[in-house]
VEXDREN-2710 file (C-alpha; in Angstrom, 1 decimal):
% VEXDREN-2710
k/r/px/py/pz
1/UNK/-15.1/25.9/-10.8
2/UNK/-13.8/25.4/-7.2
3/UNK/-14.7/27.1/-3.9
4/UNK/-12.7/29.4/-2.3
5/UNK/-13.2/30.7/1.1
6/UNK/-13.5/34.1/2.9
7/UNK/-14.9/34.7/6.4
8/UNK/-18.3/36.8/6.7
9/UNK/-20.2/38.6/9.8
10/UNK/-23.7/37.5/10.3
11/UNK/-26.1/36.5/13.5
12/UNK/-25.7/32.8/13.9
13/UNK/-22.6/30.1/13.4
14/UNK/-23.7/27.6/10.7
15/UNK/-23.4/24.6/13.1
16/UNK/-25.7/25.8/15.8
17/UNK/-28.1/26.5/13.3
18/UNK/-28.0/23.2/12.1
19/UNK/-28.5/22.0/15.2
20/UNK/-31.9/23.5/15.6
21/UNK/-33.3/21.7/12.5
22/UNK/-33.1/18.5/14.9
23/UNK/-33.2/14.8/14.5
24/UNK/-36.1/13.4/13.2
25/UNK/-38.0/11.9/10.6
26/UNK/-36.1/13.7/7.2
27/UNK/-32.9/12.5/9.3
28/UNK/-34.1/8.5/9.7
29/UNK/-35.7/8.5/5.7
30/UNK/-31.7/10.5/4.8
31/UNK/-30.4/7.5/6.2
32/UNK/-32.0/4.8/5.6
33/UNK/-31.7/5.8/1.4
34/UNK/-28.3/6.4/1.8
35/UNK/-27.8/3.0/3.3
36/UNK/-29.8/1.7/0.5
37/UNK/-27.1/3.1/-1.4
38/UNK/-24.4/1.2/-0.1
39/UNK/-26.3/-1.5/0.0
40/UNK/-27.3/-1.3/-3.6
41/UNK/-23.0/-0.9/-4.4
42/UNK/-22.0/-3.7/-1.7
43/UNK/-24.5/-5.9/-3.0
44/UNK/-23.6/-4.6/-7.4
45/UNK/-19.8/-5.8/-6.2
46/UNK/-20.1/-9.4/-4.7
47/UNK/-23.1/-10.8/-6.6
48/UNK/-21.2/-9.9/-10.1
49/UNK/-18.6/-12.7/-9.2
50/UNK/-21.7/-14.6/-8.8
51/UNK/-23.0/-13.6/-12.2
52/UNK/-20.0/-14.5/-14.1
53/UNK/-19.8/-18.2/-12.3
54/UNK/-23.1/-18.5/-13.3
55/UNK/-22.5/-17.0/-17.0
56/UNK/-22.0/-20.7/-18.8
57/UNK/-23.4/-19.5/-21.7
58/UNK/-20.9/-17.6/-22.3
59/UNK/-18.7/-20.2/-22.3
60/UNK/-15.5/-18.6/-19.7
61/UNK/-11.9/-19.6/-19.3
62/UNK/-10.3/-19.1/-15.7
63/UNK/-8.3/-16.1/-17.2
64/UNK/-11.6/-14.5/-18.8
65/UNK/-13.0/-15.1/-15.5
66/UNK/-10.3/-13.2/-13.4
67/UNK/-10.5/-10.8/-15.7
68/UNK/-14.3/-9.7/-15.2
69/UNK/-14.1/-10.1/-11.3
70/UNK/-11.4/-7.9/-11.5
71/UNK/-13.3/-5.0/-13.8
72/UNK/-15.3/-3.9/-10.9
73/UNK/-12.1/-3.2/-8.7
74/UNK/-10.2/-1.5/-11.2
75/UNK/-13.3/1.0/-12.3
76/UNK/-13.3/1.7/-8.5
77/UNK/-9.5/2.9/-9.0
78/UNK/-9.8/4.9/-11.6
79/UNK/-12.9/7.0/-10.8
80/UNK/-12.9/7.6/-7.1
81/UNK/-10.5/10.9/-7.5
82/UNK/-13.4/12.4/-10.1
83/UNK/-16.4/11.3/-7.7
84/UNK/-14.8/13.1/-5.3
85/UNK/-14.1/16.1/-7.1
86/UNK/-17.5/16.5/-8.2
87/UNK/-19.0/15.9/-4.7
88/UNK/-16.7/18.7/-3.7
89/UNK/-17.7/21.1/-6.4
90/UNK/-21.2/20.1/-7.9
91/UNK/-22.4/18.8/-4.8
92/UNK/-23.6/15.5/-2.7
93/UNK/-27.0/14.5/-4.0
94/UNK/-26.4/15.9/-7.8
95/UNK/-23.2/13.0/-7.3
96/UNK/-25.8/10.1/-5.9
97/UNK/-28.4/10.8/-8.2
98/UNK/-26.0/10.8/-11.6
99/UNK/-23.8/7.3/-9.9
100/UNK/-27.1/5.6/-8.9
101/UNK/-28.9/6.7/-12.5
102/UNK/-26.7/5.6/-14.5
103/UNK/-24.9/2.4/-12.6
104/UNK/-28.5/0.9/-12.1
105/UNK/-28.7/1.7/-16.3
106/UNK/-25.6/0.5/-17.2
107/UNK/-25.6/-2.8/-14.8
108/UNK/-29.4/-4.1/-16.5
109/UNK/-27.8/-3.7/-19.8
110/UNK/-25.4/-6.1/-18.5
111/UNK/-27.6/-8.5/-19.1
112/UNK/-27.6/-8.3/-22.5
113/UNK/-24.5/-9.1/-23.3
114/UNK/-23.5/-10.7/-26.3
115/UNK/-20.0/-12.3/-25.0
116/UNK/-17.4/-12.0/-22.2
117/UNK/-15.7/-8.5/-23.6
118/UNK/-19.0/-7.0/-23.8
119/UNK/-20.0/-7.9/-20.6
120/UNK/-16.7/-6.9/-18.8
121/UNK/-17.4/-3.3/-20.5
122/UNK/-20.7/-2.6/-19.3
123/UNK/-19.7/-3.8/-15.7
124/UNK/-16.8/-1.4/-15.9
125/UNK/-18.6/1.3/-17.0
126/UNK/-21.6/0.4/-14.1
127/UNK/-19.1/0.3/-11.3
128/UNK/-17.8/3.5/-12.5
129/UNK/-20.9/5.3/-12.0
130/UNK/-22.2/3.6/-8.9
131/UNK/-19.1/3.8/-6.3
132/UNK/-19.4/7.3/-5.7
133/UNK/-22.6/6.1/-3.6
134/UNK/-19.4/4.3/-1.1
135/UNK/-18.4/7.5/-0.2
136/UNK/-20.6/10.4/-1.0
137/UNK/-23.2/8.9/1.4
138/UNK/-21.3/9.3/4.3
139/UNK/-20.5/12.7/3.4
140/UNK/-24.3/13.9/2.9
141/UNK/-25.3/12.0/6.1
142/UNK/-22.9/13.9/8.2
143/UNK/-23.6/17.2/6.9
144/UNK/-27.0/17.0/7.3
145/UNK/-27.6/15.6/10.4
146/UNK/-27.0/17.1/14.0
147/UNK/-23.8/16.3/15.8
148/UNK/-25.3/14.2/18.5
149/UNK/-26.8/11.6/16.4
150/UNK/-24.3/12.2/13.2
151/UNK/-21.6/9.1/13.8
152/UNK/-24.4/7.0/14.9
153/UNK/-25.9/7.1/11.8
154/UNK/-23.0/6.7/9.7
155/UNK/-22.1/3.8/11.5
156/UNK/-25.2/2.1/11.3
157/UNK/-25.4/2.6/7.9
158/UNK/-22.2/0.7/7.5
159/UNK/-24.3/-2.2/8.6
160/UNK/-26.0/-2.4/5.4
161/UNK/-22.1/-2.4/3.8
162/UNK/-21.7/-5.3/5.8
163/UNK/-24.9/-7.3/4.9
164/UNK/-24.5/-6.7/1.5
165/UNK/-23.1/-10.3/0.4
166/UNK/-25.5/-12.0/2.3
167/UNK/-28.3/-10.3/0.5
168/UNK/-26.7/-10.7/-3.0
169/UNK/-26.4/-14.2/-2.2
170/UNK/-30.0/-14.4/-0.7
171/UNK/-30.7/-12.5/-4.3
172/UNK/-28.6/-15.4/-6.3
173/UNK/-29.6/-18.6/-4.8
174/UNK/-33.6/-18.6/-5.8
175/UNK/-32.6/-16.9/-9.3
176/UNK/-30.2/-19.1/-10.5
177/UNK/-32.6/-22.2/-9.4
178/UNK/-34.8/-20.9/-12.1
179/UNK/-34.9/-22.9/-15.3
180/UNK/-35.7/-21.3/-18.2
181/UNK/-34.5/-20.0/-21.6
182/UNK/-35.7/-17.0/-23.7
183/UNK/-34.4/-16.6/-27.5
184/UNK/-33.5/-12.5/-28.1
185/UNK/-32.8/-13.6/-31.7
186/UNK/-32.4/-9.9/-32.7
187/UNK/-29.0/-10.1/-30.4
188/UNK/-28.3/-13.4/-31.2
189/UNK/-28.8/-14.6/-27.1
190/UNK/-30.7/-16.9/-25.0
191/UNK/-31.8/-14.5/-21.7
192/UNK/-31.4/-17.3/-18.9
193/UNK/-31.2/-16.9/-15.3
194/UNK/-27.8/-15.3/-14.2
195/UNK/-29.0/-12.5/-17.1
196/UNK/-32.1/-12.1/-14.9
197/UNK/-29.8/-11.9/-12.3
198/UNK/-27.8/-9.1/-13.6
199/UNK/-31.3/-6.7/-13.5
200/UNK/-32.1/-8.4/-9.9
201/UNK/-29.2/-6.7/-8.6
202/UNK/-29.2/-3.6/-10.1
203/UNK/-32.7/-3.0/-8.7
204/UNK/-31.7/-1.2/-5.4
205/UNK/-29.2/1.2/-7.0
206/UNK/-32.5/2.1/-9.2
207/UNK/-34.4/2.6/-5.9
208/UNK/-31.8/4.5/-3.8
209/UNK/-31.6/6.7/-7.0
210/UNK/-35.3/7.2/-6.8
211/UNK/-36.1/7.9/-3.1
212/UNK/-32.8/10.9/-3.6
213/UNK/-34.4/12.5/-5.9
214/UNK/-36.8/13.9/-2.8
215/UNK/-34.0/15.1/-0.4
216/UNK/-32.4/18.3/-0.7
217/UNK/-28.5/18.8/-1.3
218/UNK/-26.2/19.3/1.8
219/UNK/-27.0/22.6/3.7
220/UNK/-23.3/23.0/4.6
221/UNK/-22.0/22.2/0.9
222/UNK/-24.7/24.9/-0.5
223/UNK/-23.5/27.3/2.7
224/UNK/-20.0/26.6/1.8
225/UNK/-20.2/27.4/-1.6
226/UNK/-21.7/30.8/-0.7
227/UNK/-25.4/29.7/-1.7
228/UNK/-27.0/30.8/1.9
229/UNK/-30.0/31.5/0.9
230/UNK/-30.8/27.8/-0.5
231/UNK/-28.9/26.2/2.6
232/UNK/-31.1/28.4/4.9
233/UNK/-34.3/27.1/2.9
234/UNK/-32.6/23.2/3.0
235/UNK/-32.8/23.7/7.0
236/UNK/-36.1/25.4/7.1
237/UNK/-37.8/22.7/5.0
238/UNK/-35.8/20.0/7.6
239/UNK/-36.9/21.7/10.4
240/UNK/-40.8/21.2/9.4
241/UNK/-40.0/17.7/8.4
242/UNK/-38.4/17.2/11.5
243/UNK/-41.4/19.0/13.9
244/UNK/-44.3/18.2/11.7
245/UNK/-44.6/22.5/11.5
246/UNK/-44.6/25.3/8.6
247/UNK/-41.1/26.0/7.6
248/UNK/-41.9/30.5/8.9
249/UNK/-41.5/28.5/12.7
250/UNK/-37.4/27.6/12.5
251/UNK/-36.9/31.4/13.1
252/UNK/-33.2/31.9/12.0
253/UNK/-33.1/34.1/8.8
254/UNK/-29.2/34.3/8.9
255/UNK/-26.1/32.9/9.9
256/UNK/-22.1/32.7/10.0
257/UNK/-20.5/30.4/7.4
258/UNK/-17.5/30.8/5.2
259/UNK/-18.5/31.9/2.1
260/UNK/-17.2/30.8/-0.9
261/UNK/-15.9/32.6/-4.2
262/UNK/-15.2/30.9/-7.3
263/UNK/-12.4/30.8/-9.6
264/UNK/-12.1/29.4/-12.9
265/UNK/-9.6/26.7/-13.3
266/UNK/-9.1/23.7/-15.5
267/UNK/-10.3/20.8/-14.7
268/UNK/-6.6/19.2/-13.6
269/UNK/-5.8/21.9/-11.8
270/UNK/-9.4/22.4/-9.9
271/UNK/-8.5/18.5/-8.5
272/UNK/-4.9/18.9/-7.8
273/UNK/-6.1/22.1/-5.6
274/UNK/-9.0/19.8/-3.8
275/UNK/-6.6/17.0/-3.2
276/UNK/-3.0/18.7/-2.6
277/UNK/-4.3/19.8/0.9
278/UNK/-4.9/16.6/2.1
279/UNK/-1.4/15.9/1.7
280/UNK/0.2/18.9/3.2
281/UNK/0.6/20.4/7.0
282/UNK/-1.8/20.5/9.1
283/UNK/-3.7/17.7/7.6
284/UNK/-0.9/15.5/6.1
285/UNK/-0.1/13.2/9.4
286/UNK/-3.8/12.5/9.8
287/UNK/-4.4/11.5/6.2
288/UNK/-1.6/9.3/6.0
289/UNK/-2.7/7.5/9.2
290/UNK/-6.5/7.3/8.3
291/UNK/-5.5/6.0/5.3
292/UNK/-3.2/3.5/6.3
293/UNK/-5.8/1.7/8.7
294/UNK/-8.2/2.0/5.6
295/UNK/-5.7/0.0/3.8
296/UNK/-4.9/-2.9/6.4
297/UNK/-8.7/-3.0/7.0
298/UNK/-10.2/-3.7/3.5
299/UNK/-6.9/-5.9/2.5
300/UNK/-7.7/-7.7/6.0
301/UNK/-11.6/-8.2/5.4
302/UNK/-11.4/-8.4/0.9
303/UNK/-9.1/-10.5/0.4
304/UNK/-9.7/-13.3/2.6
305/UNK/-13.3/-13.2/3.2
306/UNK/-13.2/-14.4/-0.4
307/UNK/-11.7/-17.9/0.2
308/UNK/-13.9/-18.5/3.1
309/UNK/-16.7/-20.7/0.7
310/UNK/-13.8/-22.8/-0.3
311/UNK/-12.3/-23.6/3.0
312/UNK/-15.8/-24.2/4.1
313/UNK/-16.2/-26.7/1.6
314/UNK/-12.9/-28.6/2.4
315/UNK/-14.1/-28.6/6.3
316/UNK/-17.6/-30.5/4.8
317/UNK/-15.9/-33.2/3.0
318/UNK/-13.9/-33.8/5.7
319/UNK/-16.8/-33.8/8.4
320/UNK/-18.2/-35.9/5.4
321/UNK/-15.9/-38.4/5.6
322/UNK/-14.4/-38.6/8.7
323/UNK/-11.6/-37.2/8.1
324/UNK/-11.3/-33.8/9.9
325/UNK/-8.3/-32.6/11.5
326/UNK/-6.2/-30.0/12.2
327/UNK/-6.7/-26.4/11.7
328/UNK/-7.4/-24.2/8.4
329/UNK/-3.7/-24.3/7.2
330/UNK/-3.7/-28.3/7.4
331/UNK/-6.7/-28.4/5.6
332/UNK/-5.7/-26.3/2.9
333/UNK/-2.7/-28.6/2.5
334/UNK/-4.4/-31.1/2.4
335/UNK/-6.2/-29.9/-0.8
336/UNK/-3.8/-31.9/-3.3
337/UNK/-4.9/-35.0/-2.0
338/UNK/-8.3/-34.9/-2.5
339/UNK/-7.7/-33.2/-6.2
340/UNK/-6.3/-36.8/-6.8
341/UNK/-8.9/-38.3/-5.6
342/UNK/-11.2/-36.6/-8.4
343/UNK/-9.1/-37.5/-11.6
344/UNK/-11.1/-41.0/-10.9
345/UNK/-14.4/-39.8/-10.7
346/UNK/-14.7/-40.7/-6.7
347/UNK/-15.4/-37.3/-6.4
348/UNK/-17.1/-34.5/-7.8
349/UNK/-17.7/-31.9/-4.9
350/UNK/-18.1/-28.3/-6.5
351/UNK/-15.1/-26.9/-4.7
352/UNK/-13.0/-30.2/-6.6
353/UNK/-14.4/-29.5/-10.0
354/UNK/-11.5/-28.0/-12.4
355/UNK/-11.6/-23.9/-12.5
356/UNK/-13.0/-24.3/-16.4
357/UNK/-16.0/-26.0/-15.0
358/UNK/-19.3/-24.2/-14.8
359/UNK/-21.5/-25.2/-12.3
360/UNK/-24.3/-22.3/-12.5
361/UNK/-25.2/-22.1/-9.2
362/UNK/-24.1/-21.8/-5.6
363/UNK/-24.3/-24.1/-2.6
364/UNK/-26.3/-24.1/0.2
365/UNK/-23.5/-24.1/2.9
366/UNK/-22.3/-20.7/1.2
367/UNK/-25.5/-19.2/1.6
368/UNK/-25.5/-19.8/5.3
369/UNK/-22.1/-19.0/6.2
370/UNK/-22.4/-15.4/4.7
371/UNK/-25.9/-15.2/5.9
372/UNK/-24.2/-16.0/9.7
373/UNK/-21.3/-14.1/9.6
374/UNK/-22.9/-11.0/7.9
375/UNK/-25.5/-11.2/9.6
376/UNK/-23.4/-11.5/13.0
377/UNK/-21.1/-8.0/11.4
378/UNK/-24.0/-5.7/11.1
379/UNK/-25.2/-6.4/14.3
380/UNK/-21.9/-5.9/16.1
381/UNK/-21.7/-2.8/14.1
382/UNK/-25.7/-1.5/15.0
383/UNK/-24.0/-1.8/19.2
384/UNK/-21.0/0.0/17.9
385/UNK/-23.8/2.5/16.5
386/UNK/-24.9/3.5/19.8
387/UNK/-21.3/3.9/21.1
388/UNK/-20.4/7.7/19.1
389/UNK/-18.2/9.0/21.7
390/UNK/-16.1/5.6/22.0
391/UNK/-14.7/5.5/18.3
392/UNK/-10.9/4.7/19.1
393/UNK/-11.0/2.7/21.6
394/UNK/-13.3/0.2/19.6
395/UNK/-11.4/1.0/16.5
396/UNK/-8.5/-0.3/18.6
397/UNK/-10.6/-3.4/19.8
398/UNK/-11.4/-4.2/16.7
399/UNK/-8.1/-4.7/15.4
400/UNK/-6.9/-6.2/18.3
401/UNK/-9.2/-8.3/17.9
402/UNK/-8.5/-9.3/14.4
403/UNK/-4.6/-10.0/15.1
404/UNK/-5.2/-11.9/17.7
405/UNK/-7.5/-14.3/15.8
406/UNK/-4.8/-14.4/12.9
407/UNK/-2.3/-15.4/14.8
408/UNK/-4.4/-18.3/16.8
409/UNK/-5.8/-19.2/13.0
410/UNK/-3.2/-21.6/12.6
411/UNK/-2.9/-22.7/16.1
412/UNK/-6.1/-23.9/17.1
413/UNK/-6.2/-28.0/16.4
414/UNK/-9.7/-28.0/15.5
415/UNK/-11.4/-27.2/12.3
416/UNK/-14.5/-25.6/13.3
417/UNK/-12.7/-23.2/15.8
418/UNK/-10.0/-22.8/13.4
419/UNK/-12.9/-21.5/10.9
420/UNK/-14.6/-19.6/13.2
421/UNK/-11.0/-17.8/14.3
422/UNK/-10.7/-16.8/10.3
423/UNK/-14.3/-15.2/10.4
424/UNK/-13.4/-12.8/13.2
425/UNK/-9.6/-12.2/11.6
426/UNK/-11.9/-10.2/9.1
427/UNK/-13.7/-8.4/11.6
428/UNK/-11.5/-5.8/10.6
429/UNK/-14.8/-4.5/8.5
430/UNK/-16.2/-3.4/11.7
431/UNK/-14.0/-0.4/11.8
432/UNK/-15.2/0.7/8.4
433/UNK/-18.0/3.5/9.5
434/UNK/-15.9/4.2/12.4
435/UNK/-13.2/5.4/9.9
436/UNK/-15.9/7.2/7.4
437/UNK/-17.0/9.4/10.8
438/UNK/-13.6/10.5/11.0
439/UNK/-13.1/12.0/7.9
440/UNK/-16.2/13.9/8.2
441/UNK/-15.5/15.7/11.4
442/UNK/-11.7/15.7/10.8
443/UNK/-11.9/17.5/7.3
444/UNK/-13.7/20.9/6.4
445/UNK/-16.2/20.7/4.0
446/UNK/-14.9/21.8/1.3
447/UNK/-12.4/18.2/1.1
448/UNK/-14.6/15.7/2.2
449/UNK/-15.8/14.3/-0.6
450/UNK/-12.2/14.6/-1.9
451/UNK/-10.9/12.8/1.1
452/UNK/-14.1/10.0/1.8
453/UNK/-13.7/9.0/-2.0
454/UNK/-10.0/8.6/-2.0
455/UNK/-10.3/6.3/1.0
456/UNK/-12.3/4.4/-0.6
457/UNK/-9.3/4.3/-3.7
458/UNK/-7.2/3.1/-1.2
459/UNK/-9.6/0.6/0.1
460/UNK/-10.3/-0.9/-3.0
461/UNK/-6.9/-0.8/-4.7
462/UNK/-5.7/-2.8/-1.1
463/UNK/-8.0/-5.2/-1.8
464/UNK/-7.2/-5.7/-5.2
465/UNK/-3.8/-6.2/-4.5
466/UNK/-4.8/-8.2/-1.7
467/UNK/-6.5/-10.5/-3.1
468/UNK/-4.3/-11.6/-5.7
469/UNK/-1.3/-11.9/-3.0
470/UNK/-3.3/-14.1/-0.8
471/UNK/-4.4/-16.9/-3.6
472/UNK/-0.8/-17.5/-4.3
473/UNK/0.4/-17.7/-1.2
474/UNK/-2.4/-19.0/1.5
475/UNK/-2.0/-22.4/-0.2
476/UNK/1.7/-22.6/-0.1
477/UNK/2.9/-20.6/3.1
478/UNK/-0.5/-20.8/5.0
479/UNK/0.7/-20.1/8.7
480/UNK/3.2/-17.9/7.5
481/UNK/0.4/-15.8/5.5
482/UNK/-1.5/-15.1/8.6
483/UNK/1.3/-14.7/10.6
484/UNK/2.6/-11.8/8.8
485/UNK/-0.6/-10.7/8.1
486/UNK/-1.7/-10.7/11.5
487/UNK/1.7/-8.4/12.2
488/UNK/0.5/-5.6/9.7
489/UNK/-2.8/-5.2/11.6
490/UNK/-1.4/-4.9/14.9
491/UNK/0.9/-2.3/13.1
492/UNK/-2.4/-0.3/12.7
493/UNK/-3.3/-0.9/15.9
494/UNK/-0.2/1.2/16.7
495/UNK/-1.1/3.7/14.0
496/UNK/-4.8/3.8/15.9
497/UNK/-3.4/4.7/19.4
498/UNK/-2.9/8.1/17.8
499/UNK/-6.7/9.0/16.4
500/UNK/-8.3/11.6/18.0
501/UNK/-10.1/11.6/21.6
502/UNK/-12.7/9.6/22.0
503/UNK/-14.9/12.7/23.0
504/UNK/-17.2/15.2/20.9
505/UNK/-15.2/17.7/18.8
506/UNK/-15.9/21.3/19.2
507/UNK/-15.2/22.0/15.4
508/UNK/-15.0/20.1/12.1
509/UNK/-13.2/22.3/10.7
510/UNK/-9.6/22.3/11.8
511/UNK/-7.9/18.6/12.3
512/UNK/-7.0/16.7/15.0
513/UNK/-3.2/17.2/15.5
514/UNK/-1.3/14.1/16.4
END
């Protein structure tokens, strides 16, 4: 079943009766769950690579370890065109309550498990419920709040994206100081601490699931899909949320929308018709250039943010022994060296330990530096919160910003400026609720959820590929990496000249044309 559209007379445009439901305290509470949301997903992504170094009971080769970091990625890839075609059709909080549900399920179970296979399974199947929170999020946000506070909030919920290592990592570090064992005999386990951890994590997709369950669907999905009545009753009840008043005092009992039929179709067919759009005239250009700055953002930010913990710990061992110099690139070649000096037992630094080693914990120094640098993101991004009517010319900032810093990477002749030069190459998160804002006012409504979750396909699959690329090549070809690396961002600095003005649109419903 997929809506259709037909244009109907009534009293009041949908939009300006939105905008008499006002910002207020439904608005704030709408947020802040969603961002819980992301939160919950950001934090469910980065602390499983945590889990599985942890997992030495389960006794993991560096292969079965790639694998099962991977498995969250590759669930992402295969289930973000479904997510989007049931936020389209079914609707936005029916999608976040079924992802949250059963990804917060699925993820304790995790813990559980009896060996590697099993464990890469249930994670699969986790991540495959809980990413439709990345995107469908945005898109309820947007539709329910008022224009004039609407890319504010979306942005600062991004901040919570942002933070989300940090806090898996402030999750991890007390948890896997914990020292205990508990025989499940009946499974043939010992529960220990990264196990514990498994259900830690899960916890705020559990939360985020329960706090939706008391907000209403999208008034402009249900308007859309020709169910007026509830989306009158959605504002209503926002409205005396918002103004602390009976819902008989909003006093709009009817408005203009495009009202939506429905035709059976089968299920392929229903998504080809939600997604073909997107790639045809008048909204083809525009997809293809949001997307490709979605691309060289997350393959920017991913898939070097990543290797940041190691370099770090090469730059201590140096300051450790004296022996810093040079920028990043010399110290990564200057990694064999000091793997020779470990065959002897000299030294036994975790970053120097051999890949099949499992050291159950993480250090302290990798704590702080995503705690800083996280921590340092969302706050940039809260400012760029309160800059709405800015968008491109921060979005073009920003990845000025980023090239800039790869290109001087491997410049610099100092390590700690060197380091702090790679932290602000991956900036290039900033621009990420910057980028979700645009495809909610650059879409109509009936393709965002379409459009927001295949973004976040492209964003993810980037990264995958990204990441692998880089840990061939960064030790190898180091200034040549960030070179051309530093290249493709400014290329999408080029592709963000075109976005649209940086001034409030007068519809959502008709793109942008470049």
């Amino acid at each position: 079943m997929v809506c259709e559209t037909k244009e109907t007379e009534d009293q009041l445009p949908f939009d300006e009766t939105l905008e008499k439901t006002g910002n207020g305290i439904y608005n704030i509470l709408l947020a802040a769950t969603c961002a819980l949301s992301l939160l919950a997903i950001g934090a469910d992504l980065f602390g499983f690579s945590l889990v599985v170094a942890a997992a030495c009971d389960l006794h993991l080769t560096v292969a079965q370890k790639g694998i099962l970091t991977s498995t969250p990625f590759i669930g992402i890839l295969l289930v973000s065109y479904i997510w989007g075609y049931v936020s389209d059709t079914r609707g936005r909080r029916v999608t976040l309550l079924l992802s949250l549900t059963f990804g917060f399920l699925l993820s304790s179970i995790c813990s559980l498990s009896t060996d590697w296979i099993s464990l890469g399974v249930l994670k699969f199947l986790s991540v495959c419920f809980s990413c439709a929170a990345n995107s469908v999020s945005y898109t309820l946000v947007g539709e329910s709040c008022v224009r004039r506070v609407r890319n504010k909030y979306m942005v600062m919920m991004t901040c919570f994206i942002l933070f989300s290592p940090a806090f898996a990592a402030l999750l991890t570090y007390p948890i896997l100081k914990l020292d205990f064992q508990a025989p499940i005999y009946w499974l043939g386990i010992v529960f220990r601490p990264w196990r514990l951890l498994n259900i830690i994590l899960a916890l705020p997709s559990g939360l985020g699931a329960l706090a939706m369950y008391f907000f209403h669907e999208s008034p402009k999905f249900l308007a859309n899909c020709g169910r007026r009545e509830e989306a009158l009753e959605v504002m209503r009840s926002i409205y005396a949320v918002n103004h602390s008043c009976s819902k008989e005092e909003f006093g709009i009992t009817s408005f203009t929308m495009i009202e939506s039929a429905k035709k059976e179709q089968s299920l392929f067919r229903a998504m080809y018709e939600q997604s073909a759009p997107l790639f045809r005239p008048p909204y083809l250009w525009r997809t293809l250039q949001l997307y490709f700055i979605v691309a060289v953002v997350f393959i920017t930010n991913n898939s070097f943010l990543v290797w940041l913990p190691h370099i770090l710990n090469l730059i201590r061992i140096s300051l450790q022994s004296n022996t810093a110099s040079g920028n990043v690139c010399d110290l990564i070649s200057a990694d064999k060296p000091l793997l020779n000096s470990t065959a002897n037992g000299t030294n036994t630094d975790f970053s120097k330990i051999s890949p099949d080693t499992c050291v159950g914990t993480i250090e302290e120094n990798v704590i702080i530096t995503l705690m800083i640098s996280q921590t340092v993101f969302a706050f940039l991004n809260f400012v760029i919160s309160y800059l709405p009517n800015h968008r491109r010319k921060l979005m073009i900032g920003i990845l000025c910003l980023s090239s800039l810093s790869g290109f001087s990477v491997s410049v610099v002749p100092e390590p700690i400026s060197s380091v702090v030069l790679f932290m602000v190459f991956t900036s290039t998160c900033l621009g990420m609720g910057i980028l979700a804002s645009y495809f909610v006012d650059q879409y109509p409504t009936t393709y965002r959820g379409m459009v927001s979750s295949l973004s976040i396909m492209v964003g993810r699959s980037s990264s995958f590929v990204g990441i692998n690329l880089v840990g061939n090549v960064i030790f190898h070809h180091c200034r040549v990496t960030f070179n051309v690396w530093s290249v493709l961002v400014l290329c999408s600095v080029i592709a963000a000249w075109f976005l649209p003005p940086d001034k409030p649109l007068e519809t959502a419903e008709k793109p942008t044309k470049l």
